[in-house]
N, C-alpha and C positions, 0 to 999 in steps of 0.2 A: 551168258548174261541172264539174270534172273529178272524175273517177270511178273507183275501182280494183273491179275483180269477179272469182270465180273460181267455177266450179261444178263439181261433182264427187260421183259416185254410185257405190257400191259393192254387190256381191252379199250381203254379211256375208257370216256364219261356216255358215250352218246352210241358206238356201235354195238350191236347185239351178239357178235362175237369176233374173235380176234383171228384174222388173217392173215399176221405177221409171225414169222420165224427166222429163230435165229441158231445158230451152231458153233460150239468150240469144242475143238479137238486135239488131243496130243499127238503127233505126228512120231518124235522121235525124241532124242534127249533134250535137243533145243529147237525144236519142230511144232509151227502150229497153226492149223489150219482156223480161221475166223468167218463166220458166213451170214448175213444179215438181208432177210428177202422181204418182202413189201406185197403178197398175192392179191391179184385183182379177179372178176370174174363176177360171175352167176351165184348161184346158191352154193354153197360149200368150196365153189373153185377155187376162189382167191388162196384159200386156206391149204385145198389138196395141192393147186400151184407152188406155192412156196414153202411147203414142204418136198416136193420132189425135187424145186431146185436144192435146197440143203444137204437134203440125200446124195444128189449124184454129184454133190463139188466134194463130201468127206470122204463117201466110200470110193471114189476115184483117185483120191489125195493117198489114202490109205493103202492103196492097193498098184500103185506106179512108181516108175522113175521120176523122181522129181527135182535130177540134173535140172531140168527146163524148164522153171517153175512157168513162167509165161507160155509159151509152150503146151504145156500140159492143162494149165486153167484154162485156155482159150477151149480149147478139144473139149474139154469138160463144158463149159460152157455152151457150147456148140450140141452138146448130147443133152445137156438139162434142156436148151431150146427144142429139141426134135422131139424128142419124149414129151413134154408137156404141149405142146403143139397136136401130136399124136393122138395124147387121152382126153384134148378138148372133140377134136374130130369124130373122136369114138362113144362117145356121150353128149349125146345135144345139151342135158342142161350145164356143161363145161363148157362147152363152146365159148373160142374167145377169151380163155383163162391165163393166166399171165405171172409174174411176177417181177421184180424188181430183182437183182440179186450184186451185189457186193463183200466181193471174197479178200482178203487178207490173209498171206500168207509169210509168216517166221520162219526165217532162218538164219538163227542167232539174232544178229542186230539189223538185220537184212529185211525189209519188208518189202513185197510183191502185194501190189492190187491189182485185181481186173473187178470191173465195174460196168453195168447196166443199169441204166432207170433213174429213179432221183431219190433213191437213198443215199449215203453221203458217209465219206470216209472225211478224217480231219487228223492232221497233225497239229500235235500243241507245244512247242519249244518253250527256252525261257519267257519269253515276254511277246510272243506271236502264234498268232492259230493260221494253220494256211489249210483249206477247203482244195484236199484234193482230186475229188471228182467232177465231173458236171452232171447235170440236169439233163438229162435226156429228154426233157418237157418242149415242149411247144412255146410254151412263154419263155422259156430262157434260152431256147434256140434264137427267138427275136430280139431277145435283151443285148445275146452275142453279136446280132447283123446290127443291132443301133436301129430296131424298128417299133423297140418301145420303150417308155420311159420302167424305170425301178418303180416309179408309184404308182402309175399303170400294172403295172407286173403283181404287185399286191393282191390288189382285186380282180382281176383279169378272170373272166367266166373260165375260161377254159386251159387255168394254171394247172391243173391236175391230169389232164391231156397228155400222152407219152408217145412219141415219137418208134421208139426202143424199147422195149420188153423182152422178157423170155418166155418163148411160148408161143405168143402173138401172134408171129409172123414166121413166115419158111424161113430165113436167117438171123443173125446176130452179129453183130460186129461193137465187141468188149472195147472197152478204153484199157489200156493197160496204161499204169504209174508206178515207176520207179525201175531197178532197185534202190530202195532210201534207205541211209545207212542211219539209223536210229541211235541218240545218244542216252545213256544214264541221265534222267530227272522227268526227261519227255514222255507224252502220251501219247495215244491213238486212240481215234473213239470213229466207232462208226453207229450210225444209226438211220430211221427209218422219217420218211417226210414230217410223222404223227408227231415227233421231236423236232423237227428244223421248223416246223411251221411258228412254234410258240417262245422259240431260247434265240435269241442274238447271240452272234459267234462271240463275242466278248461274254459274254455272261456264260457261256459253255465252257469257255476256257477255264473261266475262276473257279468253275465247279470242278472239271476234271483235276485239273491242275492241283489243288487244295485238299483236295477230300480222297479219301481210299475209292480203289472201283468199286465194289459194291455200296461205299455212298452216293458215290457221283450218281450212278448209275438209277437208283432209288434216288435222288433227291429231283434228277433230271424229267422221273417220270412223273415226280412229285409236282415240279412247278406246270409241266405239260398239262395233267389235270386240271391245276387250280386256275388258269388259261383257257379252258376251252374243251382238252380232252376228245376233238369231234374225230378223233383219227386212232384206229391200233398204235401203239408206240413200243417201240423198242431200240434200246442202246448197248453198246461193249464196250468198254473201256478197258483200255491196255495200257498200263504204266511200268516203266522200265527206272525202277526205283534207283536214287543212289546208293553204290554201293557200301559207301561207310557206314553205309544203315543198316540193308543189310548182308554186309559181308562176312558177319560173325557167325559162328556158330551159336546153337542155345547154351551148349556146353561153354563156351568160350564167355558170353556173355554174363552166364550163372558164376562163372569162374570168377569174373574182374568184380562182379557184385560183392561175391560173398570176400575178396581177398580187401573191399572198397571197408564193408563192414567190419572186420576185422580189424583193421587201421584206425577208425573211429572208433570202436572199444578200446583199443590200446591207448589213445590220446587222451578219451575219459578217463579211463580210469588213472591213468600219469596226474592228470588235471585234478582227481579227484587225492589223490595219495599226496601232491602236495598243496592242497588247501587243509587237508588236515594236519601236515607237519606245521604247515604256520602258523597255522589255529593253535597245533600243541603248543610251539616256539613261542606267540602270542600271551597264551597264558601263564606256561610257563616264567616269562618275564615280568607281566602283572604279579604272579605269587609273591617273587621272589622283590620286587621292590615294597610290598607289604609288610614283606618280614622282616625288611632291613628295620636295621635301627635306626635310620638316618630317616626313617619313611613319616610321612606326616602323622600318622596315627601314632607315632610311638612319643616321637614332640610333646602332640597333645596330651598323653600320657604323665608323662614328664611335670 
């Protein structure tokens, strides 16, 4: 199945640098690794954070059996937690560094998530977006017991509060979803809070949905900005185009072009070769009742 992607992270408007990372990968012929992390932390942490998580989901992806995709992210997962856990211990001013991390994994029309934190994976079908992960936040843990309302949950001091990180804490325990067997026309888009805080899932749709990945992708960090900007942002969009699009080759396509043009020259010019026989035919017949004798000019003559 063929596949169009585009990923893309920006600083916003208001932090002094950016501590979001993102990663794609080719894995194999129809193989592909997608990785979106969210670092939190100290001075520079957030940043080394979610960069090691990135590291250790590709080169581990890269370098295994990946019969077990579930299986093998979890362990991976498990190893980005110990290791960044490790080098906050090992440096006071990391202490406590963390990251979000949400992996997406292709094989073929096959997709495998494992998931931590409250970035956020989203399937987009014809006419529905469904929000495949959860929040591993605090305020959406409540929202799930019914101990707070949603407009509560907006404002809520401590929405940003994570329960679940990588790094954090001595374990981990990933959300795994699926395997979803993904159709021709549908998306996947995952991205970082710095995006879900300022786009309503109907309005993310229209944009994935509509626009090539790399617009979406750009136009998503576009409206984030013009909204607020107070968070790192980053998005990947994954679209699994229809095939009658593109199922041609360029050759195939230059072929039907030029054989399309060719046809239309032939019609012209037919079009063109008999408007002048009739134009000839035309005149010809005015001559010829001119010169008759019977023609009014010769009468008048007469």
């Amino acid at each position: 199945m063929i596949i169009k992607f585009s990923g893309k992270t920006d600083r916003g408007r208001v932090r002094k640098k950016n501590e979001d990372c993102f990663a794609i990968e080719r894995l194999g012929e129809d193989e592909y690794i997608f990785v979106v992390a969210d670092g939190m932390g100290g001075h520079l942490a957030g940043e080394v954070a979610s960069k090691m998580g990135c590291e250790v989901i590709v080169k581990g992806m890269k370098g295994k059996d990946r019969k077990n995709p579930f299986a093998l992210l979890s362990k991976l997962f498990d190893e980005a937690n110990k290791k960044i856990f490790t080098a906050g211990m090992q440096d006071p001013s990391k202490t406590g560094m963390g990251t979000t991390l949400t992996t997406l994994y292709l094989k073929g029309n096959q997709a495998y998530i494992v998931h931590v934190g409250d970035s956020r994976a989203y399937w987009i079908e014809e006419n529905r977006i469904t929000r495949l992960t959860l929040d591993h936040s605090l305020v959406e843990k409540m929202l799930r017991e019914g101990t707070l309302s949603l407009e509560e949950a907006k404002n809520h001091p401590k929405r940003n509060i994570l329960y679940q990180s990588v790094g954090v804490y001595g374990n981990v325990e990933p959300q795994l979803v699926g395997p979803l067997t993904i159709k021709e026309g549908e998306t996947l888009v995952l991205s970082t809070d710095g995006l879900t805080t300022y786009i309503e899932e109907d309005e993310l749709k229209q944009i994935a949905k509509n626009l090539s990945p790399n617009m979406a992708a750009k136009r998503l960090i576009e409206i984030s900005n013009e909204r607020g900007g107070d968070d790192n942002i980053t998005v990947v969009v994954i679209k699994f185009p229809e095939e009658s699009f593109f199922g041609e080759t360029i050759r195939e396509k230059e072929g039907k072009f030029l054989r399309t043009v060719d046809l239309a020259s032939l019609i012209f010019t037919l079009i063109l070769i008999l408007t002048f026989l009739l134009g000839s035919y035309g005149i010809r017949k005015k001559a010829e009742k001119l010169l008759s004798p019977t023609s009014t000019y010769e009468k008048a003559e007469k």
